[in-house]
ZAMARGU-4260 file (C-alpha; in steps of 0.2 Angstrom, whole numbers, plus 5000, padded with zeros to 4 digits):
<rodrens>
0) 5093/5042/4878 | 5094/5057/4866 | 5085/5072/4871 | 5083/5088/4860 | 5082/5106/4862
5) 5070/5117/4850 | 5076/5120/4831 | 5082/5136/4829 | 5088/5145/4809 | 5099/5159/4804
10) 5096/5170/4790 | 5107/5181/4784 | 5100/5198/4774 | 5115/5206/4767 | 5133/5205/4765
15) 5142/5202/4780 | 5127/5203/4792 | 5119/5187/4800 | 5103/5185/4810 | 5104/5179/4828
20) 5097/5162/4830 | 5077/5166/4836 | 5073/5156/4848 | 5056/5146/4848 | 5039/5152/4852
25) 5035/5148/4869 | 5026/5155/4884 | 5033/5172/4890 | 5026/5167/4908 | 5037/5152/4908
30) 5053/5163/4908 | 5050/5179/4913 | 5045/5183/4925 | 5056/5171/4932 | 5053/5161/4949
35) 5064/5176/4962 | 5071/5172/4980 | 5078/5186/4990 | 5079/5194/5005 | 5076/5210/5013
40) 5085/5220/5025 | 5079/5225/5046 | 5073/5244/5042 | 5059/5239/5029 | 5041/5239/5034
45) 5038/5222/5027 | 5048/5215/5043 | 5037/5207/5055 | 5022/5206/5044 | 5016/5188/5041
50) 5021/5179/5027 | 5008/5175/5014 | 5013/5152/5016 | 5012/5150/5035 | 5008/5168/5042
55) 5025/5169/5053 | 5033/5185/5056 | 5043/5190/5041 | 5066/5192/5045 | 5078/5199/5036
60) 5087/5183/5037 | 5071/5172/5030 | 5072/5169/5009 | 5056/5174/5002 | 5047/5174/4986
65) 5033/5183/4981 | 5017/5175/4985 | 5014/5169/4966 | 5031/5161/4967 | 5034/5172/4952
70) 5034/5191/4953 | 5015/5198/4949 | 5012/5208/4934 | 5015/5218/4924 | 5004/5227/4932
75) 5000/5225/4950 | 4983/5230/4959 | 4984/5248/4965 | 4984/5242/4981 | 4990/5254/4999
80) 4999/5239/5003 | 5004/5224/4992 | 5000/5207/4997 | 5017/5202/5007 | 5031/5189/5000
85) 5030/5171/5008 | 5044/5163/5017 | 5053/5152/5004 | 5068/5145/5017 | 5068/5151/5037
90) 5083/5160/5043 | 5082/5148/5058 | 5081/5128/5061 | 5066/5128/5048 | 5056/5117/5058
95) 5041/5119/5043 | 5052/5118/5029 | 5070/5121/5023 | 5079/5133/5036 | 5097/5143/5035
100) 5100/5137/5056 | 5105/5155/5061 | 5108/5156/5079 | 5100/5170/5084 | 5084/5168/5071
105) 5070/5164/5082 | 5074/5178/5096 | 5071/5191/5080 | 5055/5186/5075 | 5042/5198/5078
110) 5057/5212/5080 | 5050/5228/5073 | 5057/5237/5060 | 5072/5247/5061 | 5078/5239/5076
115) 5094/5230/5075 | 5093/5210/5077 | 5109/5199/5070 | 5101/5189/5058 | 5103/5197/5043
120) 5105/5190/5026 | 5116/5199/5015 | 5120/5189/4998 | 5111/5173/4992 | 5117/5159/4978
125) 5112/5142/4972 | 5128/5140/4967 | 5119/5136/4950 | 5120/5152/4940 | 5126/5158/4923
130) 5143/5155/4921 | 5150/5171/4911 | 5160/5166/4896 | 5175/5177/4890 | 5164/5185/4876
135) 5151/5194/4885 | 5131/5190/4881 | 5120/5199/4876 | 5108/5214/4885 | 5099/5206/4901
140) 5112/5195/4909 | 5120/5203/4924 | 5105/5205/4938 | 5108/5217/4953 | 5099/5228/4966
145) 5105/5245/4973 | 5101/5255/4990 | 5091/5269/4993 | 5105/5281/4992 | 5110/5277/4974
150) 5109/5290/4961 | 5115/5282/4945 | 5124/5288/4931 | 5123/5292/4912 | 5109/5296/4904
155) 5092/5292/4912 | 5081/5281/4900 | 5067/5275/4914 | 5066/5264/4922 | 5084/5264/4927
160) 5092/5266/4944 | 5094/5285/4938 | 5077/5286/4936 | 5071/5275/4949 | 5085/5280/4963
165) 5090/5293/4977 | 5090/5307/4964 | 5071/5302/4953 | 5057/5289/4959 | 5067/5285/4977
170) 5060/5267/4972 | 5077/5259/4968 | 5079/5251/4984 | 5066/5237/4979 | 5069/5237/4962
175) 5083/5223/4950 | 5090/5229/4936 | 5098/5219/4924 | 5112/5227/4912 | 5109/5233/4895
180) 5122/5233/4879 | 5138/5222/4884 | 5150/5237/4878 | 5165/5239/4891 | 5172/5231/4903
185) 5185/5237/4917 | 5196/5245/4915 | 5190/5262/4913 | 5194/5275/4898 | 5188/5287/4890
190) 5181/5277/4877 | 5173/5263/4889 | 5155/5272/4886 | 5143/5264/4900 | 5133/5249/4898
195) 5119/5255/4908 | 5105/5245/4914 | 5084/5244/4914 | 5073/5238/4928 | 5067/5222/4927
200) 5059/5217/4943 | 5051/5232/4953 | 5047/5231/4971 | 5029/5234/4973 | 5023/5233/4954
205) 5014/5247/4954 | 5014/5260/4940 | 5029/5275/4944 | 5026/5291/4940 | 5030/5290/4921
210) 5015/5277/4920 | 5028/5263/4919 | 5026/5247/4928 | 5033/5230/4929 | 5031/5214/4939
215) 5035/5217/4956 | 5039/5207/4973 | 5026/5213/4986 | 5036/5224/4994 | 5033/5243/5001
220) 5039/5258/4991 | 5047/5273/4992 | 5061/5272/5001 | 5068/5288/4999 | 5087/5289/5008
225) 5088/5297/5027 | 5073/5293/5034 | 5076/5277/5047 | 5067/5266/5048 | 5066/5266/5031
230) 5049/5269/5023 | 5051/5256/5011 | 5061/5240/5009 | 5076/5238/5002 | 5081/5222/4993
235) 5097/5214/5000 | 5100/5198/4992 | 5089/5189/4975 | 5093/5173/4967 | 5084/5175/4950
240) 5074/5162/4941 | 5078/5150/4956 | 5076/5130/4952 | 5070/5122/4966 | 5052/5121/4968
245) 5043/5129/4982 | 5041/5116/4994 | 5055/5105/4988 | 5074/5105/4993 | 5085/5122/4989
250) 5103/5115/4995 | 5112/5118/4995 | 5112/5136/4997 | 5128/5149/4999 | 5124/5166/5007
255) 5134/5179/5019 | 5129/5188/5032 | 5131/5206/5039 | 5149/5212/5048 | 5150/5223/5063
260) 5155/5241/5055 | 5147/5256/5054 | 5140/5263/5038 | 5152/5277/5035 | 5135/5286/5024
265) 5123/5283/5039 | 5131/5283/5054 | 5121/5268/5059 | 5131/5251/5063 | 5127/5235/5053
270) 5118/5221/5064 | 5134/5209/5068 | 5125/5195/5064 | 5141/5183/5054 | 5151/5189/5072
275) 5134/5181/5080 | 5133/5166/5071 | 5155/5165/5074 | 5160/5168/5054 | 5166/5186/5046
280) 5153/5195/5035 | 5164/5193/5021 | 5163/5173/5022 | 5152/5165/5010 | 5143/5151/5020
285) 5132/5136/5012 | 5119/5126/5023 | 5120/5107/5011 | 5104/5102/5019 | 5091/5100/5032
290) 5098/5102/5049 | 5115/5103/5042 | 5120/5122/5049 | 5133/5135/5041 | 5149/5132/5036
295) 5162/5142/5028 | 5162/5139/5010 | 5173/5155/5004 | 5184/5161/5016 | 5186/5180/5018
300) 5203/5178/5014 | 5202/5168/4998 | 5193/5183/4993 | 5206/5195/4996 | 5195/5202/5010
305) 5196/5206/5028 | 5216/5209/5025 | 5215/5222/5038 | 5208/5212/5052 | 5191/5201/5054
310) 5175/5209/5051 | 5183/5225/5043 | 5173/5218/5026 | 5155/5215/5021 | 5150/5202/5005
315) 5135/5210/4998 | 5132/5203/4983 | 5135/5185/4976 | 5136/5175/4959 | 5141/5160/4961
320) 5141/5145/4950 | 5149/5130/4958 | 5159/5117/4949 | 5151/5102/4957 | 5164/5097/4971
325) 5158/5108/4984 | 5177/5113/4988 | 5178/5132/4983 | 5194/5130/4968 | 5195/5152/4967
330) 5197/5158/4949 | 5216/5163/4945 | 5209/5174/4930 | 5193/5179/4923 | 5184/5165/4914
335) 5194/5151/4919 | 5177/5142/4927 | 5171/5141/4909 | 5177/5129/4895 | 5174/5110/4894
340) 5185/5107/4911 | 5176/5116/4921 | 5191/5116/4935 | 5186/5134/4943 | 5170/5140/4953
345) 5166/5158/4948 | 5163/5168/4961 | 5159/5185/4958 | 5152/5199/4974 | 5152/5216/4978
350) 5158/5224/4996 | 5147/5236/5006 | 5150/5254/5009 | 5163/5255/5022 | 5174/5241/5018
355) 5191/5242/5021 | 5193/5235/5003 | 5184/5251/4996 | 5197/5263/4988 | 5212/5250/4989
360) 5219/5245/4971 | 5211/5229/4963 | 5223/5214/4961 | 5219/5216/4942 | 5220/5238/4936
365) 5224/5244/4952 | 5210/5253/4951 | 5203/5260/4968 | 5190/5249/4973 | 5171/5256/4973
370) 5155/5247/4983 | 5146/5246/4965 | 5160/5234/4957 | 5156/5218/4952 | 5173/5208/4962
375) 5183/5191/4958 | 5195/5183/4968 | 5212/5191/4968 | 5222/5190/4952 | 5239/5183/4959
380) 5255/5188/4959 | 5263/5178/4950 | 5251/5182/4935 | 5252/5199/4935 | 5243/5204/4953
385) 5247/5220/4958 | 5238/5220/4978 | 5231/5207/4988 | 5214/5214/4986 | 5201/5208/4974
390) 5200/5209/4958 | 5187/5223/4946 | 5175/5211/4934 | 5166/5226/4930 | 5168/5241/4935
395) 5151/5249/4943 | 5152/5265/4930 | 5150/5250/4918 | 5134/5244/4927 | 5128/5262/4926
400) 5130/5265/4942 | 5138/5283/4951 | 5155/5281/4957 | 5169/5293/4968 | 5184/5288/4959
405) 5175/5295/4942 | 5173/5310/4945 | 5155/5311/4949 | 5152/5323/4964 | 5146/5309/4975
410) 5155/5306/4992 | 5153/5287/4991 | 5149/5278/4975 | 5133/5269/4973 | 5133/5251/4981
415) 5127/5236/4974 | 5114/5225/4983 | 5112/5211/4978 | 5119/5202/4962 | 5116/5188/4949
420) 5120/5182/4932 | 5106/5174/4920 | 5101/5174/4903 | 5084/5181/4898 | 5081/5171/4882
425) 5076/5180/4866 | 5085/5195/4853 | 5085/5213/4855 | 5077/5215/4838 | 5074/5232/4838
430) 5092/5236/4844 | 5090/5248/4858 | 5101/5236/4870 | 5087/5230/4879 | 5082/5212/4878
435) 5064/5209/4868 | 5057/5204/4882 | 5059/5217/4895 | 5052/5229/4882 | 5036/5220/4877
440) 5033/5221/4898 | 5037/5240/4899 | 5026/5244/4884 | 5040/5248/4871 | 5039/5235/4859
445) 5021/5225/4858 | 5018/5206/4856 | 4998/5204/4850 | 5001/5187/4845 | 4997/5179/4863
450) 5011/5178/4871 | 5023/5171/4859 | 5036/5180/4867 | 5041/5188/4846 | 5040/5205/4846
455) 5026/5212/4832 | 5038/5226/4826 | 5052/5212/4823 | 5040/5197/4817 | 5045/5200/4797
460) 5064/5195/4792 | 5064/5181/4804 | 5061/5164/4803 | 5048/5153/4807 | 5051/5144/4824
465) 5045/5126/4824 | 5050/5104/4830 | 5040/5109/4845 | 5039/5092/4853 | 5018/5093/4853
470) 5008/5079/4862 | 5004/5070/4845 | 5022/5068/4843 | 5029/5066/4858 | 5040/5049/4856
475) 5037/5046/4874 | 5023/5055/4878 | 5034/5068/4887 | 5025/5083/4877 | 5031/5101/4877
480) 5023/5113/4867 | 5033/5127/4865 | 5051/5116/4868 | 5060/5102/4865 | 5054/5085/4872
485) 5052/5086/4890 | 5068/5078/4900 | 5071/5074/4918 | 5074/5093/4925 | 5053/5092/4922
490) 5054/5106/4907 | 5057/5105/4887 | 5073/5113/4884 | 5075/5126/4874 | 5088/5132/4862
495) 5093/5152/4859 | 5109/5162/4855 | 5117/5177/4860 | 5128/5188/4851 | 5130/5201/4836
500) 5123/5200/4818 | 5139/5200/4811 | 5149/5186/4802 | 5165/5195/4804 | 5160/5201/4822
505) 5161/5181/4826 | 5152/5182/4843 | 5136/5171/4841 | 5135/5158/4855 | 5124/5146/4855
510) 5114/5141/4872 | 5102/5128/4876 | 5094/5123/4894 | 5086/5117/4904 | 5095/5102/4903
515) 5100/5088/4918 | 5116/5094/4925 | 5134/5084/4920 | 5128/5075/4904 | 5137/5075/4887
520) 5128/5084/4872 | 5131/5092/4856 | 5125/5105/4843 | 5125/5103/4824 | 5116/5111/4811
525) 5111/5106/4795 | 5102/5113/4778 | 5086/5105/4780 | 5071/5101/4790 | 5065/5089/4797
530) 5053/5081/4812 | 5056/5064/4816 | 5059/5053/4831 | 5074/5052/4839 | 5078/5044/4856
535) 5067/5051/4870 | 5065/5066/4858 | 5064/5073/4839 | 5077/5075/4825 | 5074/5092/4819
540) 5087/5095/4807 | 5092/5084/4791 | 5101/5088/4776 | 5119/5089/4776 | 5125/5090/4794
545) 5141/5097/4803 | 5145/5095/4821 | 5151/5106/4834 | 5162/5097/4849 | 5157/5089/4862
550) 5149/5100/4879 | 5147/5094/4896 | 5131/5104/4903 | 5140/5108/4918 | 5130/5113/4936
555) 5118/5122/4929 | 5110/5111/4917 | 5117/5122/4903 | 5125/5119/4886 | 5136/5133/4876
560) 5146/5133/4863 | 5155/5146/4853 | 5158/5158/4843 | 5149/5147/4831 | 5154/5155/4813
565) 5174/5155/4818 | 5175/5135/4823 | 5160/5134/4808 | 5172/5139/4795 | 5187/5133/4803
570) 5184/5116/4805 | 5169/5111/4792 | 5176/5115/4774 | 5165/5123/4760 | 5153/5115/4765
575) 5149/5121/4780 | 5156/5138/4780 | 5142/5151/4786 | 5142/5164/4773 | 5132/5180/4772
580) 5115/5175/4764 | 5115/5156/4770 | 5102/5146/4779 | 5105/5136/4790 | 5093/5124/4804
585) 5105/5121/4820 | 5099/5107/4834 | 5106/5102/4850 | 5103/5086/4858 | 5111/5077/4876
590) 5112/5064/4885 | 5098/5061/4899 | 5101/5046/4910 | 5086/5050/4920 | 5073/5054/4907
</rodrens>
């Protein structure tokens, strides 16, 4: 049966400029904050306190969630000590729930902090997240955590890692950060200006000292650099706006674990737990279900990593979005995971400090490699490949964060944490590249109409969302209020865009989901309104309508399309050209087998 996701309109205002699509009024607390796993590493306080599910000694190789599921906020009690994070999925066999089957998990519980115990979980995936396409998105879809010793750079517009890090607040280490204008990529040059980046999740969601705060995890802050053990915690790996409920299945799930080095900053070694557990701490692992153990997924090598000899590389950040085999197919060039094939898994990480990838050319610019760089698998030779070392995505000065090959007076560059890619839905109305969202939580832009998730400064201009999928016209009784019909997944789905205003500009993608994973659905828009039913859902748009190919919505449950004015006027005629000045209602609907 035909499932829809909510209507959404563009209007435009003035010559050449067109209106993102606005997404429908829903709940802000049904997207963000999102639903958060993570991990933290062994010099925290946190470790060894009992979780808030089952009261069992908190690892660093257990994936917890903050007690809410979601993080708490935006304003968390002022508290000495925040209620602790519950264990989501055990490091170990997992005897109560879902476990990871590390070896050496249940000789570590109760280990106090700052001691070393190999089970330490460095990077964490799903395999289910946002899968980049070549146009990048808009603010507030790159996710990432730093550590205690990062400074940041560019200008400092809190909260930032500049702000929050080594040099400002010393509360970094717990915090995520998502990244702000999409304005450069890698390679660097003097006219790649820095994206920069905002917090977005804070460690213990108390207020900093600029009266700013936003939802947090339960952890302990500060945790100022050169003080072991730490005296805070410092967030190693995050999955954001995880899917699977708490209780219910996660697998599979990919993760790495920590190499044997020593941290060249520090002078304190890593805790060796991959060489414990017989892998390399630049393997990416997956457990596929209850009992099943670790296997290698992605092997160092495939990543262009441990060149130099086993263990001389540390994974510490992971994207991953898997193409549905469950065979790792690496990416040969950026992007090549997206389109309606779907043929490539993107896989995206950071290295740690120390590496011996750091400072070697990239596969791709031959840029020396930094432990803030957002990494692909290697570009190949025979397409241009100039080492057998990854490749730069994004370059960490892109990501705002301080590097050594720039210049910047620090002796090692800022290292990235943890990492993950994900769409916050919603506009940047105001312009100031930070999604709406984000800034109605930290007080910059206000939203008095409850929680409606429109910003009050941007209400006027807009259009009026609407064909929410209300219980008295629910065709099926599957009511959601502020979405589409509610499908299989358990949600409505909802449609939004991302994008610039303008026509010429050509960059406005449309993006709808949740919706079940590997279906066939469409998008078409139309010149009128309407609400009536239509398979399991409703027929919002009428008049006359064009359509836009065919999507499959992939692993993730997602459907994009674009750059919708381009194909628009391409492929519809007079018709259906989008023009500066037009209206237009645009709908999309897919397949569901299970609803």
């Amino acid at each position: 049966m035909d499932e829809h996701a909510d209507r959404l309109f563009a209007r435009g205002l003035a010559a050449s400029v067109l209106i993102p699509v606005l997404m429908a009024s829903e709940a802000l607390a049904q997207d963000y904050p999102p639903t958060v796993t993570f991990s933290i590493d062994g010099h925290g306080p946190t470790i060894a306190i009992p979780d808030a599910f089952a009261a069992v000694p908190i690892t660093e190789g257990d994936v917890l969630t903050p007690a809410t599921g979601a993080p708490f906020g935006p304003y968390a009690p002022v508290i000495a000590v925040p209620m602790p994070p519950g264990t989501a999925i055990s490091g170990g066999a997992g005897a109560a729930g879902p476990g990871l089957g590390l070896i050496a998990h249940s000789a570590c519980i109760g280990h106090p902090p700052g001691s070393i115990c190999p089970v330490e979980l460095d990077a964490l995936s799903y395999g289910r997240d946002f899968p980049l396409p070549a146009q990048i998105l808009r603010p507030g879809t790159i996710w990432f955590s730093v550590d205690e010793y990062a400074e940041g750079a560019g200008p400092s517009v809190a909260p930032d890692v500049r702000s929050e890090g080594a040099s400002g607040e010393q509360e970094a280490a717990g915090d995520m950060f998502v990244t702000k204008c999409p304005v450069g990529l890698a390679p660097l040059s003097s006219t790649s200006p820095v994206m920069g980046n905002v917090a977005a999740i804070d460690g213990d969601g108390r207020p900093n000292s600029a009266g700013i705060a936003y939802p947090g995890l339960g952890l302990v802050e500060p945790s100022p650099p050169g003080f072991p053990p730490d005296l805070g915690d410092n967030l190693d790996a995050v999955d954001v706006g995880t899917e699977f409920p708490l209780g219910g299945s996660p697998f599979p799930v990919y993760f790495s674990l920590d190499a044997t080095f020593t941290d060249p900053l520090t002078g304190f070694p890593l805790s060796g737990t991959a060489a414990v557990q017989g892998v390399s701490g630049a393997d990416v692992l997956v457990v596929s279900g209850v009992g099943a153990g670790p296997v290698v997924y992605a092997s160092a090598v495939s990543l262009g990593l441990d060149i130099f000899g086993p263990n001389t590389d540390d994974l510490d950040g992971l994207a991953l979005w898997e193409n549905g085999t469950g065979i790792f197919q690496p990416s040969s060039v950026p992007h090549d995971w997206a389109g309606t094939g779907f043929v490539r898994d993107m896989l995206l990480f950071s290295v740690r400090r120390g590496s011996s990838v750091i400072g070697r050319p990239d596969s791709r610019f031959g840029l020396p490699i930094e432990p803030g760089d957002i990494l692909s698998t290697p570009l190949p030779t025979a397409l241009g490949g100039v080492s057998p070392f990854p490749s730069i995505f994004i370059a960490a000065e892109v990501l705002g964060l301080a590097t050594a090959r720039s210049g910047m007076g620090v002796l090692f560059g800022d290292e990235l944490d943890a990492l993950d890619t994900k769409l916050i839905p919603g506009d940047d109305c105001n312009n100031n590249c930070v999604p709406d969202k984000l800034d109605i939580k930290n007080g910059v832009l206000h939203d008095d109409n409850p929680m409606d998730c429109i910003a009050d400064e941007c209400q006027d201009g807009g259009g009026d969302p609407g064909c929410f999928c209300l219980a008295a016209n629910a065709p099926c009784g599957n009511a959601a209020t502020a979405a589409g019909c509610g499908n299989s997944t358990g949600f409505g789905a909802h449609l939004t865009a991302t994008g610039s205003v303008s026509v010429s500009g050509d960059d406005l993608f449309l993006i709808m989901t949740p919706l079940p994973p590997f279906q066939f659905g469409i998008f078409y828009m139309g010149t009128n309104q309407t609400s009536l039913p239509f398979g399991d859902g409703l027929r919002c748009v009428s008049g006359s309508v064009f359509r836009f190919p065919v999507l499959n919505t992939g692993t993730p449950g997602t459907g994009i399309f674009g750059p919708m004015v381009g194909y628009a006027n391409a492929n519809f005629g007079a018709p259906g050209q989008i023009t500066p000045g037009a209206t237009w209602e645009v709908q999309g609907w897919f397949r569901d087998p299970f609803g």
